[in-house]
C-alpha positions as CSV (number, residue, x, y, z in Angstrom):
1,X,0.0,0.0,0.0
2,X,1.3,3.3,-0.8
3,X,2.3,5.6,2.1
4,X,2.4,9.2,-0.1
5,X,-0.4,10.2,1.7
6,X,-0.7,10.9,5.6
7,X,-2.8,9.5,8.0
8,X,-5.8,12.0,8.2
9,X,-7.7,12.7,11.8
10,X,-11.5,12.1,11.5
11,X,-11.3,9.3,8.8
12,X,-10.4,5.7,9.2
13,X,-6.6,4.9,9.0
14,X,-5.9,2.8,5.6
15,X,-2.6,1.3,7.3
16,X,-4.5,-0.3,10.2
17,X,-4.8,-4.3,10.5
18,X,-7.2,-4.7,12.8
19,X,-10.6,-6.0,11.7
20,X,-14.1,-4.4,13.7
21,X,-16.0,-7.5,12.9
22,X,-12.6,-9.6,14.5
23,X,-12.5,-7.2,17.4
24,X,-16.3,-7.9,17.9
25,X,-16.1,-11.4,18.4
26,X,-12.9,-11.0,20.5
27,X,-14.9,-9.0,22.9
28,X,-17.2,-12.6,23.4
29,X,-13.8,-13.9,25.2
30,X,-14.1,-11.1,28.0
31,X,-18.0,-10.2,27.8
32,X,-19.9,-14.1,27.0
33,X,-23.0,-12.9,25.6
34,X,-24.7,-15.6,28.0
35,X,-23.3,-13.2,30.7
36,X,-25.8,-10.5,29.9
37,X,-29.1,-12.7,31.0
38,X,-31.0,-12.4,34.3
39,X,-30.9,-9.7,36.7
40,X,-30.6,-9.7,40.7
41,X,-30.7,-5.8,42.5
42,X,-27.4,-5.7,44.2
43,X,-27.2,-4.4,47.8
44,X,-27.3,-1.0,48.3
45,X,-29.6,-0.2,45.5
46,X,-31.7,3.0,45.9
47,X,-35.3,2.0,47.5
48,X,-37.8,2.9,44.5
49,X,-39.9,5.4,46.6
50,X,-37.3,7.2,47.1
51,X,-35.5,7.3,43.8
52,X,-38.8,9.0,42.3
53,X,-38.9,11.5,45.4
54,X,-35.3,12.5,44.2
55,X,-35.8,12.2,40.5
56,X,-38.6,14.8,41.4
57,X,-36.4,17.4,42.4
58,X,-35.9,20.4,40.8
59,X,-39.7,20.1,38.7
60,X,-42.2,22.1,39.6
61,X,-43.8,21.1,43.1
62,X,-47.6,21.3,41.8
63,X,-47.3,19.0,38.8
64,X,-45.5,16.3,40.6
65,X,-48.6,14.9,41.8
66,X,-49.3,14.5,38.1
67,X,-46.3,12.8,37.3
68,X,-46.6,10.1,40.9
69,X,-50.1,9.1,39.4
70,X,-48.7,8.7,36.1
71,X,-46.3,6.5,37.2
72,X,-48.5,4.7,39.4
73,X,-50.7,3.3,36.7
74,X,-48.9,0.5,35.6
75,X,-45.4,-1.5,36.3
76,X,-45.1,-0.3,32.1
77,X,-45.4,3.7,33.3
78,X,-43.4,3.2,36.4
79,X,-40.8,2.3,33.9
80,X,-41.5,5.0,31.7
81,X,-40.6,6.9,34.3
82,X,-37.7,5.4,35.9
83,X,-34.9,5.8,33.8
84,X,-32.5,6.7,36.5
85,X,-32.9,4.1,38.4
86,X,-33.1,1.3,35.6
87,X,-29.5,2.7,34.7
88,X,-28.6,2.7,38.0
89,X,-29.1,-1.0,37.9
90,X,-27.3,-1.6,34.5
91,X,-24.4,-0.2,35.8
92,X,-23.7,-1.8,39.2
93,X,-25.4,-5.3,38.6
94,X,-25.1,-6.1,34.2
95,X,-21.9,-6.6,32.3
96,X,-21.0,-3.9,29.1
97,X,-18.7,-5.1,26.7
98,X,-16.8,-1.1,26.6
99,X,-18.2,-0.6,23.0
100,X,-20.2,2.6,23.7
101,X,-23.0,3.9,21.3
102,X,-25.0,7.3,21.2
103,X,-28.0,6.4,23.3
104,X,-31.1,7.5,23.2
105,X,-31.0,6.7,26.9
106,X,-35.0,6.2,27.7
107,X,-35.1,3.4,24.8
108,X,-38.8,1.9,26.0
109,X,-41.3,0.5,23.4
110,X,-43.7,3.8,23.8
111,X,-40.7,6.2,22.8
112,X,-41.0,4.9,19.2
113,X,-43.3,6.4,16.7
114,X,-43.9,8.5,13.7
115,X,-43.5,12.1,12.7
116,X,-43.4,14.5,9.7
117,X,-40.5,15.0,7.3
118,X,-39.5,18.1,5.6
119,X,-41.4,17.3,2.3
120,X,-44.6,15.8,4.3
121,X,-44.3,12.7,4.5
122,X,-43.9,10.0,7.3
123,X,-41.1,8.6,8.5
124,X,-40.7,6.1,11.8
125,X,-37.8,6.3,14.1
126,X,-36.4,7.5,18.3
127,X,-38.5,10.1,18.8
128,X,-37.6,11.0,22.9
129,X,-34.1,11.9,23.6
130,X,-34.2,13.5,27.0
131,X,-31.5,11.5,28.5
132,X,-29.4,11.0,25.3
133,X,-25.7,10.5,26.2
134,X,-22.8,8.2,24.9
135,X,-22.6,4.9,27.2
136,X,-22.6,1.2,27.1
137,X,-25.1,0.4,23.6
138,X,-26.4,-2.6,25.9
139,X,-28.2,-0.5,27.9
140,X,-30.6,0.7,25.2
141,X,-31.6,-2.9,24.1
142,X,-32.0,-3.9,27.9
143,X,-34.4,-1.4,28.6
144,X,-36.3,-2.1,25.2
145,X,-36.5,-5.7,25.7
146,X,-37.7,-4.7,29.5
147,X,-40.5,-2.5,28.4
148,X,-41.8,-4.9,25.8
149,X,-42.7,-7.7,28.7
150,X,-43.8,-5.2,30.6
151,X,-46.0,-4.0,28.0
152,X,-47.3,-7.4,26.9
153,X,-48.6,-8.1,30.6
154,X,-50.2,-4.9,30.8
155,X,-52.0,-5.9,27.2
156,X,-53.0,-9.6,28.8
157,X,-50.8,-11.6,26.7
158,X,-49.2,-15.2,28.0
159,X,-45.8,-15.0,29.6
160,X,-44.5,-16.8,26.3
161,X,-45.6,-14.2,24.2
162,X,-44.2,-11.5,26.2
163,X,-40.9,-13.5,26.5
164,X,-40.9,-13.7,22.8
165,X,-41.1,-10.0,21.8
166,X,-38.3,-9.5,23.6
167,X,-36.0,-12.4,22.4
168,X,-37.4,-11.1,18.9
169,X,-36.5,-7.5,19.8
170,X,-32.5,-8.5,20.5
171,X,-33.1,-10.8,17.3
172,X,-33.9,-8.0,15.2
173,X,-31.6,-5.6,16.5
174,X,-28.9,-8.3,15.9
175,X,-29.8,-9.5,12.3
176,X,-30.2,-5.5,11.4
177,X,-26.5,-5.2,12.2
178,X,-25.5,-7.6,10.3
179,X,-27.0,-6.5,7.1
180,X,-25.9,-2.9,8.0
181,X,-22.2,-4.7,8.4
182,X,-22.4,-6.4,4.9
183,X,-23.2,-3.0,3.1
184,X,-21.2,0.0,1.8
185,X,-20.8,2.5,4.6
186,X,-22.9,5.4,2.6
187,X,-25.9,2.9,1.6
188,X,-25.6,1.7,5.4
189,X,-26.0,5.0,6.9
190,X,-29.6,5.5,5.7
191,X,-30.4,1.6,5.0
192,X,-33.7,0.0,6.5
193,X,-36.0,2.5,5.0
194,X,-39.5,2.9,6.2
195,X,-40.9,1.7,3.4
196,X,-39.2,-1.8,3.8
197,X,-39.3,-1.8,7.6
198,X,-42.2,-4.2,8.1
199,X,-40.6,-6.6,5.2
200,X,-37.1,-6.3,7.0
201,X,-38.4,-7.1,10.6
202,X,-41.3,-9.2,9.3
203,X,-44.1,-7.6,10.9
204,X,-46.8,-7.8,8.9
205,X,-49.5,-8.6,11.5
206,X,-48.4,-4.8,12.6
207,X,-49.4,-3.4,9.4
208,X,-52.6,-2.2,9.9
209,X,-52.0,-0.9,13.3
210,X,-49.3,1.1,11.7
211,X,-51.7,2.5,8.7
212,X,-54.5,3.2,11.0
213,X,-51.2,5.3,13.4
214,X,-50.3,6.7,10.2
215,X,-53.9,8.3,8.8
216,X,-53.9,9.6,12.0
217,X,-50.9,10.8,12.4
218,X,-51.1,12.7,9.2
219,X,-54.1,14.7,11.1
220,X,-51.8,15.9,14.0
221,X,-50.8,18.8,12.7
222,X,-50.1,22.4,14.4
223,X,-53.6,23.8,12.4
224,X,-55.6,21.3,14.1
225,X,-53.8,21.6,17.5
226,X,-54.2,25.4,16.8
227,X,-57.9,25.0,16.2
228,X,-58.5,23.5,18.9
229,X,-56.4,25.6,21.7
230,X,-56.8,28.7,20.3
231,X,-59.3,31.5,19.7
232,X,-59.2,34.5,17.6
233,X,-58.6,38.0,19.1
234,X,-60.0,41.5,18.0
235,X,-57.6,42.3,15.9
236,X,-57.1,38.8,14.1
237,X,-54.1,37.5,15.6
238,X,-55.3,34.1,18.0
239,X,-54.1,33.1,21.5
240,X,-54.1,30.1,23.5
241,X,-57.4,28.9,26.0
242,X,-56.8,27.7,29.0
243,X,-57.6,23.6,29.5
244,X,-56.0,23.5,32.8
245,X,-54.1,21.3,34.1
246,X,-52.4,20.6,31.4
247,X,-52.4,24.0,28.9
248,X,-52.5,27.4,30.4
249,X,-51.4,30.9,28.9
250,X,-47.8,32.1,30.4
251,X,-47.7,35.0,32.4
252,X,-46.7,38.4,30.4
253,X,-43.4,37.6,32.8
254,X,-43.1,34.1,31.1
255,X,-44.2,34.6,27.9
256,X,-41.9,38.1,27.1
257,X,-39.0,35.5,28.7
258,X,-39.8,33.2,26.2
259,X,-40.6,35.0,23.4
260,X,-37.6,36.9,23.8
261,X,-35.1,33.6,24.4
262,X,-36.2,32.7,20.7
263,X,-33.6,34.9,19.4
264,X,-31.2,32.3,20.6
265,X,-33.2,29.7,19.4
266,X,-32.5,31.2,16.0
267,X,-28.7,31.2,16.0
268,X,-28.8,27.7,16.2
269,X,-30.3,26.8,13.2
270,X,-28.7,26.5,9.7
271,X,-29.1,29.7,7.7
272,X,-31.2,28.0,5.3
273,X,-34.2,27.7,7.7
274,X,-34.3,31.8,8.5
275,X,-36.0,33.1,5.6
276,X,-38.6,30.4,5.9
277,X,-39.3,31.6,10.0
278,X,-38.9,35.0,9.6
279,X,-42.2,34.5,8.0
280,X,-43.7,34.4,10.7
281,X,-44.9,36.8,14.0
282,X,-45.1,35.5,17.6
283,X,-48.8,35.8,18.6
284,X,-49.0,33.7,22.4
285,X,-47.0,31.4,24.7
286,X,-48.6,29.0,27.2
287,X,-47.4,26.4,29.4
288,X,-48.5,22.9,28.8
289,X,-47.6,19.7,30.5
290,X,-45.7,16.8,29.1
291,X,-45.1,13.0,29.0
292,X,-44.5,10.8,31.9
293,X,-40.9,11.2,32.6
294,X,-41.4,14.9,31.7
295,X,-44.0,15.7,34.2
296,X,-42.5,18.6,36.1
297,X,-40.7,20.2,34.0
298,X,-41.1,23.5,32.4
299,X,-42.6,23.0,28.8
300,X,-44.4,25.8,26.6
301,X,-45.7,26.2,23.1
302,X,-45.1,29.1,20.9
303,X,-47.8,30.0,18.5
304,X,-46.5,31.8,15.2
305,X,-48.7,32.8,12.2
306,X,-48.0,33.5,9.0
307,X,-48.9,36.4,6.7
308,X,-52.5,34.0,6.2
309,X,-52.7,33.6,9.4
310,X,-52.3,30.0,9.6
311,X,-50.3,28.5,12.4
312,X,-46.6,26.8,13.2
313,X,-46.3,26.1,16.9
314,X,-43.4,25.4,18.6
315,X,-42.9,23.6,21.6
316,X,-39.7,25.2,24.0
317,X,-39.0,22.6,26.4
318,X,-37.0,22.4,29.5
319,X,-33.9,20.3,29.4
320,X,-32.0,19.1,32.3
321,X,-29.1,16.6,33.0
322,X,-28.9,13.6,31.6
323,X,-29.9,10.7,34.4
324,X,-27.8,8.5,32.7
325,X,-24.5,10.7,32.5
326,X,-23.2,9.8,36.0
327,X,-23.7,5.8,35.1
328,X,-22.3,6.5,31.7
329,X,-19.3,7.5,33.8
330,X,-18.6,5.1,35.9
331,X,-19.2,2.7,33.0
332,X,-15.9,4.6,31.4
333,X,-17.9,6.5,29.0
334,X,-17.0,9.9,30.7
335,X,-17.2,13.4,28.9
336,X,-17.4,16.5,29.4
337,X,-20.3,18.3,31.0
338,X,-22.8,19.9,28.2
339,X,-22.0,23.4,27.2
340,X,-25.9,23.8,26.8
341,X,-28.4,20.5,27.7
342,X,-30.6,21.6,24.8
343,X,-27.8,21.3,22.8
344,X,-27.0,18.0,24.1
345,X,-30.4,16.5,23.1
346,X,-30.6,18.2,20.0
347,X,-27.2,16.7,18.8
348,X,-27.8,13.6,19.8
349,X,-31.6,12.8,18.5
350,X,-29.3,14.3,14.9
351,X,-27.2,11.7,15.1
352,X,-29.4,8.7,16.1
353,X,-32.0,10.2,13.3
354,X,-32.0,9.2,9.7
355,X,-34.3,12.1,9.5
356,X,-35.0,14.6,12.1
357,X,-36.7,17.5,12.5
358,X,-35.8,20.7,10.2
359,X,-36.3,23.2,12.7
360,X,-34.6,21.6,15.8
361,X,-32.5,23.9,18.0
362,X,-31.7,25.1,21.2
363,X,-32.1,28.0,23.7
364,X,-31.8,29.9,27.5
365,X,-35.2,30.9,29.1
366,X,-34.3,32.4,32.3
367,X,-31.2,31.0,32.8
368,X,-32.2,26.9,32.3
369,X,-31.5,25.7,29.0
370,X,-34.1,24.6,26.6
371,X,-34.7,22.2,23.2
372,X,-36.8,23.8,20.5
373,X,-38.7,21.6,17.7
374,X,-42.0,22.0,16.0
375,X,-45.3,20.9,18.1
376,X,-47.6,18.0,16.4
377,X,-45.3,17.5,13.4
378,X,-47.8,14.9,12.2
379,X,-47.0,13.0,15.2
380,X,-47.8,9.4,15.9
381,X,-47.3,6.4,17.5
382,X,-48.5,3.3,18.7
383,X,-49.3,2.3,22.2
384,X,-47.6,-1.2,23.2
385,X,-49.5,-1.6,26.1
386,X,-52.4,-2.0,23.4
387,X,-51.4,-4.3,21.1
388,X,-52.4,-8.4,21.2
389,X,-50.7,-10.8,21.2
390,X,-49.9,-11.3,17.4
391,X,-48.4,-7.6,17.4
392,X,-46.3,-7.4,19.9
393,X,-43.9,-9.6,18.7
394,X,-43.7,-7.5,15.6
395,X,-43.6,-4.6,17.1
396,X,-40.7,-5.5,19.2
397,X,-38.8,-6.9,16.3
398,X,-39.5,-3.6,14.1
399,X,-38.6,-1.6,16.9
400,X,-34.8,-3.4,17.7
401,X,-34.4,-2.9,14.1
402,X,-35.1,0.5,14.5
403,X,-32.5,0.8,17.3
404,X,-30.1,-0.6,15.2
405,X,-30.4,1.7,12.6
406,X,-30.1,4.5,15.3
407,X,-26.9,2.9,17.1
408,X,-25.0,2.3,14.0
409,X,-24.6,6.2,12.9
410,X,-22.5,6.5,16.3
411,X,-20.9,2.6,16.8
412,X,-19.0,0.7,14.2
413,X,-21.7,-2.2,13.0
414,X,-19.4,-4.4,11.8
415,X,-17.6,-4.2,15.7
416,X,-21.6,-4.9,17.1
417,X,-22.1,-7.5,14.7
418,X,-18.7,-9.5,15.0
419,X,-20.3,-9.6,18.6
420,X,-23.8,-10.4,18.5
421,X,-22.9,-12.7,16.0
422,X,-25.2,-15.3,14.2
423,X,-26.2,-17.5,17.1
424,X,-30.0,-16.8,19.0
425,X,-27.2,-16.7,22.5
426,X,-27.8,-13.1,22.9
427,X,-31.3,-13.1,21.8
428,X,-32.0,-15.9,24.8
429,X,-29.5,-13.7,27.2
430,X,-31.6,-10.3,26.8
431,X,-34.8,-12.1,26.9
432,X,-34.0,-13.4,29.7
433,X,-32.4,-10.2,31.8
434,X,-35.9,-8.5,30.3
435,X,-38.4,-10.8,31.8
436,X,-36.4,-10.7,35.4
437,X,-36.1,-7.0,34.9
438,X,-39.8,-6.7,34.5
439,X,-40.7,-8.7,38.1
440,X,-38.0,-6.5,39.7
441,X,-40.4,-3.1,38.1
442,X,-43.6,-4.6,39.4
443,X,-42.2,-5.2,42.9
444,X,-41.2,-1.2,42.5
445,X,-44.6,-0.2,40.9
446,X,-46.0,-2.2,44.0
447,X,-43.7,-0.2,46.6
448,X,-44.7,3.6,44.8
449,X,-48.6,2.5,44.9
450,X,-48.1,1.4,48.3
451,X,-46.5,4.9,49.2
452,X,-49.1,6.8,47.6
453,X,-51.7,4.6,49.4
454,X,-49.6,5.6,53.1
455,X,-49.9,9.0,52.0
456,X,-46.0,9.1,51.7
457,X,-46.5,10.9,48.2
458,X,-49.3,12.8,46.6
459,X,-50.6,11.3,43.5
460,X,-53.3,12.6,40.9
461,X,-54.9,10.2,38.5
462,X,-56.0,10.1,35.2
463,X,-54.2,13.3,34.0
């Protein structure tokens, strides 16, 4: 091989000998992928009660009622809410092989679904990436194949079933690599497109749950949100109507703070997407509630109208510190603490995205930082907790194909592929860790009803 030409920083090193795929199934020596089934809590663990009490710091004191009764509904919520402590868990009592991935970092079945692209059409993918942060790429199947038991119970399927989507979920994720290995890197990158999904991960008793998503999906838009939330003023602008608890106008104190903070918000973007905002005038700002895990934090939408007066809201949404950084640390994946947390999430959902949203960004309300993205942007996604029997198997194999995709734009698949190999012996190891991981939630879901029950924490339901 010729050596006229240097070794250049930020590409791969011609000279080098060592083969990913080798170094992947070298990793099997240290790592057995047996070694990553079952689960047992290891002493000292945080008592479930009070990891939500401290995960509740810091939100605001009158929605965390909200959130508690969220989370008491089901062992599947409790999850949904629990990130920090589930990653607590995978880093003092599960093996990591050291091969670290971007992670979406809150990988359950519900925070998968479909939303608009920049010429309108649909695309499915990671659409939550609060807790995004580099660490062990383990951790994001784990909790996947976790939430999909848990989700099967909650639906009434048999323990076999439930079992199955997640052995089918590490199945997927695992053949997915493989066929991302095989290919050129640039046909990789964007490879498993939505349009062969179902084909690829054979779930085609999904596919009408997905259409039936997608029609309405395709309704979710900010005019329709718009319609309904808003009402026209005297001199033809609109602003938001209360529908407390969960939207209520800002303040003027609030809404000048965030209006304001959008200037920010702007010098984030690429150039390109200026002309096509500056378009539009700033008409309201309210406050409105948000997800599970979210439930607490400070979340608003912007309404903007164009010279028609037709609507693009916004949401501006409170970002805080990764629950998964401090793990992600002690694992060995250490970096840097985050110039901006908006900034973190926003770079991180770009590079687990094939597609992600055009006007993503970033900005400061007040002095906490803040992610930016268009509001109902043709939204959708499909409840696992809903599904029977013969869809959650697909679902959990369309969804660890999905995470895949996602963990191959930041880890080398050919490294992930010489590991997970051809053999079912991670398949059967996740499966496993999943279904113990999903008694150990109940037992938790059981302690935070219990303490909402005592009167140890406030809860509001069905909210």
């Amino acid at each position: 091989m010729s050596e006229r030409l240097p070794y250049v920083p930020g590409f791969a090193d011609r000279r080098s000998p060592e083969s990913p795929k080798r170094a992947g199934r070298a990793l099997r020596e240290a790592v057995p992928r047996r070694a990553h089934a079952g689960f047992s809590a290891v002493p000292g663990r945080p008592d479930a009660v009070a990891a939500v009490e401290e995960s509740n710091h810091g939100r605001i004191a009158e929605l965390v009622p909200i959130r508690v009764g969220r989370m008491a509904a089901t062992p599947f919520s409790f999850l949904r809410g629990s990130a920090g402590l589930m990653a607590y868990d995978l880093a003092h009592g599960t093996p990591a092989t050291g091969v670290g991935a971007q992670l979406c970092g809150d990988a359950h079945a519900a925070n998968f679904g479909l939303y608009g692209d920049a010429r309108g059409g649909l695309t499915i993918d990671l659409n939550d990436f609060d807790e995004t942060v580099r660490g062990p790429w383990e951790w994001d199947l784990k909790r996947l194949a976790a939430s999909l038991v848990l989700a099967g119970r909650e639906a009434g399927a048999a323990e076999d079933v439930c079992r199955a989507a997640a052995h089918d979920a590490a199945g997927a994720y695992r053949h997915t690599l493989r066929l991302l290995a095989r290919m050129p890197a640039a046909d990789a990158w964007n490879a498993v497109a939505d349009e062969e999904l179902v084909s690829h991960a054979e779930a085609h008793d999904l596919l009408g749950t997905l259409q039936r998503v997608a029609e309405k999906a395709r309704r979710n838009t900010s005019a329709r949100f718009a319609a309904k939330s808003t009402r026209e003023t005297g001199d033809g602008g609109r602003v938001f109507v209360d529908a407390p608890p969960v939207l209520r106008r800002a303040s003027d104190a609030e809404a000048a703070a965030v209006a304001s903070s959008l200037a920010e918000y702007l010098g984030t973007l690429p150039e390109d997407r200026l002309p096509l905002l500056a378009r539009y005038a700033v008409h309201d700002v309210a406050f409105r509630v948000v997800g599970t895990g979210s439930v607490g934090t400070r979340s608003y939408v912007v309404l903007l109208l164009d010279h028609r007066g037709e609507p693009l809201v916004l949401q501006v949404k409170e970002a805080r510190p990764s629950v998964l950084r401090p793990y992600a640390a002690s694992a060995g994946f250490a970096e840097p603490e985050p110039e901006h947390e908006g900034r973190r999430v926003v770079l991180g959902q770009q590079r687990m995205q094939v597609v992600s949203d055009t006007l993503l960004g970033w900005t400061t309300v007040q002095g906490r930082p803040y992610q930016v993205r268009q509001f109902r942007n043709r939204k959708g996604s499909v409840d696992p907790a809903a599904l029977t029997a013969g869809e959650i198997d697909d679902y959990g194999r369309m969804t660890g194909a999905l995470l895949a995709r996602a963990h191959s734009h930041s880890a080398d698949p050919r490294l992930l592929a010489g590991y997970c190999g051809r053999s079912e012996e991670l398949d059967e190891a996740v499966a496993a860790f999943a279904v113990a991981y999903a008694d150990r939630t109940e037992k938790d879901h059981a302690e935070l009803v219990a303490a909402v029950r005592s009167g140890r924490l406030a809860a509001e339901q069905g909210v």
